[in-house]
Each structure stands twice: as structure tokens, then as C-alpha cells.
C-alpha positions in Angstrom: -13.7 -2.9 34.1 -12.3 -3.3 30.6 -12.4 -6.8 28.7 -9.8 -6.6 26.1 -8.5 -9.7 24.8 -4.9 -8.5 25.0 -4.4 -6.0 27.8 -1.3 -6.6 30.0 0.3 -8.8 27.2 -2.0 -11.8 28.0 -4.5 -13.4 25.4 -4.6 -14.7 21.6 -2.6 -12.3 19.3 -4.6 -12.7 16.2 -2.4 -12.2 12.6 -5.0 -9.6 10.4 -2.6 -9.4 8.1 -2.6 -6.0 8.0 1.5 -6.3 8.8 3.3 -4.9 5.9 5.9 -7.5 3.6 9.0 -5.8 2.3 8.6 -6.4 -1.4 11.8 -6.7 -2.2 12.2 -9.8 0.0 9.3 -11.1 -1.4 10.3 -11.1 -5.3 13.7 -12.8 -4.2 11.6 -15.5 -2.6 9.6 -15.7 -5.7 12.8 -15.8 -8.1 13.9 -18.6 -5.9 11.3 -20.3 -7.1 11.0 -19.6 -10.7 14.5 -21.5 -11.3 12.3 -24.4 -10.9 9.1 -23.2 -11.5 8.4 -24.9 -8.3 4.4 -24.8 -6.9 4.7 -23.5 -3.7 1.7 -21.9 -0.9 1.6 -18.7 0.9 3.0 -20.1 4.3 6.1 -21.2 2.7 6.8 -17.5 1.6 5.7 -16.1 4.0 8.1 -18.5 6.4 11.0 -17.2 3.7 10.7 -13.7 4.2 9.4 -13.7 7.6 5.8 -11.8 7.3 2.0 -12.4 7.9 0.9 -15.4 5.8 -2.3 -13.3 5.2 -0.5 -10.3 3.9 1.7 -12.5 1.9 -1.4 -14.7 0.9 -3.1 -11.2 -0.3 -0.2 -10.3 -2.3 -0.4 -13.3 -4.1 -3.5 -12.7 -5.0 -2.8 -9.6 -6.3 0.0 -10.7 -8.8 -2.4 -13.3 -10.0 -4.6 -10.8 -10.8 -1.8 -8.9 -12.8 -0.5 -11.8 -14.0 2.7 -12.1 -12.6 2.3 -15.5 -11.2 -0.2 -18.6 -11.7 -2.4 -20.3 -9.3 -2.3 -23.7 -9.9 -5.3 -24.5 -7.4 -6.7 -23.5 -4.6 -4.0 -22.6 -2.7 -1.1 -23.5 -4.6 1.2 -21.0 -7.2 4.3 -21.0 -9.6 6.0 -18.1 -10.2 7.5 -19.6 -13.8 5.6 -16.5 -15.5 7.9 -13.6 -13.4 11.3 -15.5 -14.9 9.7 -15.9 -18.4 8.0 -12.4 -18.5 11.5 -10.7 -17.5 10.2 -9.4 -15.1 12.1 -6.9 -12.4 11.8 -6.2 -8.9 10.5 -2.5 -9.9 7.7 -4.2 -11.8 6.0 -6.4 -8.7 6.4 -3.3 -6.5 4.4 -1.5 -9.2 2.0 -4.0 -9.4 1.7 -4.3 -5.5 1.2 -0.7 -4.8 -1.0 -0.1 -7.9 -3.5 -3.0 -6.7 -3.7 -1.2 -3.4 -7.2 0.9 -5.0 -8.4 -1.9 -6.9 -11.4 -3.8 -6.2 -10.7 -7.1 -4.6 -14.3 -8.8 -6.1 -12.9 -8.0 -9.8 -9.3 -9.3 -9.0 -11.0 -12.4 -7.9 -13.0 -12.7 -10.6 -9.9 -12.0 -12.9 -8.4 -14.8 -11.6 -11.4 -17.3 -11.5 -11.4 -16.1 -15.4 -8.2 -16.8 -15.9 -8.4 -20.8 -14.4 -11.5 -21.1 -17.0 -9.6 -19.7 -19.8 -6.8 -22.6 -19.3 -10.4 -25.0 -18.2 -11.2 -24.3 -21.7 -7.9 -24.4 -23.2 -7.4 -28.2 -21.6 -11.4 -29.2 -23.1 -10.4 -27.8 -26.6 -7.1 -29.2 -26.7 -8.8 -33.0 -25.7 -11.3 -32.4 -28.5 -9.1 -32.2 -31.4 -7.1 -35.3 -29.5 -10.3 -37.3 -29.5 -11.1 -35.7 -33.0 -7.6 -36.7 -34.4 -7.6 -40.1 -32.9 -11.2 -40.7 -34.9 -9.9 -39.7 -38.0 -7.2 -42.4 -37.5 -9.1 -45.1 -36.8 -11.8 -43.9 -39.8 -8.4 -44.0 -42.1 -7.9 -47.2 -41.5 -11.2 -48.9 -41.6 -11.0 -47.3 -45.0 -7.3 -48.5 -46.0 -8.7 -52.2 -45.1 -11.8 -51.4 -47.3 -14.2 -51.4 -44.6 -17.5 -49.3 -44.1 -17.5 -48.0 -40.9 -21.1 -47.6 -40.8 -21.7 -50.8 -41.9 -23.0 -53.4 -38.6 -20.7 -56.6 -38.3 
């Protein structure tokens, strides 16, 4: 006698997300959302277009990789960069189907590079603030003819 979970129709159904996404629905869900540049997770795409939310998860994934879109955290994404990039409909197919050989370690280190490339971006960019800010404060100590390393 044969256990299978879903024989005769009965059981959990379990969403692999093997399930193809047509890509065209998927870069008008996108563009929907780069007007605003609005953050936005896999489920709500894949509610929009009516696939897998691990397929559309994975294709996600995959345009962050190629830089199409940003992940803002860790399950969060804009899509500001397709509308600013120019991008076109034939481009994300490309970049879907071309990521279908790649290695998916070295697009998730791609991306995990890319959020410590901004990381670093944000660090440097608080330095000079902090750097600027001292400079200020030095200026004017000196303006009132004080030493700054002089004890009070």
C-alpha cells in the first residue's frame, strides 16, 4: 500500500516554487512600483501577478544580483533602479533567463556585497560628518581665541 501525501486529491499541497512566473506580468508589477519607488516583499508580487511566492521570491533574487532592483533588508525591495536604469521588459527577461546557469552561492554573495558596499558608503559618509562638524567647533574655539587643548 502506497503512502503518498497527495494521492486521491487529499493532503498538504506544498508550493516548491518550481511554478513558472510570466515575466512580463512581473516587470509590470515592478514598474507599478517604481512610480513610487515603493519597498515592497515577495508575497505582495507574487499576490499581483498570481504565481508562487518562492518563484517570485527567487526572481527577486536574481535581479538583485544583476542589479535591477535593491534589497532594502531582509525581505524587503524597491524597484526605483528598473525606472532610473531605463530599463525594458526585454532586459529583465534577459536577465531572468540568463541567471537560470548561474550559481546561486555567488549571486548571494553578490548581493551580501552589495549591502556592505552601501554599509560602507553610510560609515564613510558619517565620518566626514563627524569630521566636518569637528573642524567647526575647532574654528570657532580659534575665532574666540581659545586653545582647544588647553584644560579649563
Amino acid at each position: 500500500m502506497s503512502m503518498k501525501r497527495n494521492s486521491g486529491g487529499r493532503g498538504l499541497t506544498r508550493d516548491s516554487g518550481d511554478t513558472k512566473i510570466d515575466r512580463a506580468e512581473l516587470f509590470r508589477a515592478l514598474m507599478m512600483r517604481a512610480e513610487n519607488n515603493e519597498p515592497f516583499v515577495p508575497a505582495d508580487i507574487a499576490q499581483a501577478i498570481g504565481s508562487a511566492e518562492a518563484s517570485v521570491s527567487r526572481a527577486l533574487l536574481v535581479l538583485t544580483a544583476e542589479g535591477v532592483i535593491e534589497k532594502l533588508d531582509a525581505s524587503r525591495f524597491t524597484s526605483g533602479l528598473l525606472k532610473e536604469r531605463g530599463l525594458t521588459e526585454a532586459d529583465v527577461t534577459r536577465c531572468l533567463s540568463t541567471a537560470v546557469a548561474r550559481d546561486p552561492k555567488r549571486a548571494s554573495d553578490l548581493v551580501e556585497l552589495q549591502r556592505l558596499k552601501k554599509n560602507n558608503d553610510e560609515m564613510r559618509r558619517r565620518l566626514l560628518d563627524a569630521v566636518t562638524e569637528r573642524d567647526r567647533y575647532l574654528a570657532l574655539l580659534k575665532k574666540h581665541n581659545i586653545d582647544p587643548a588647553e584644560s579649563p
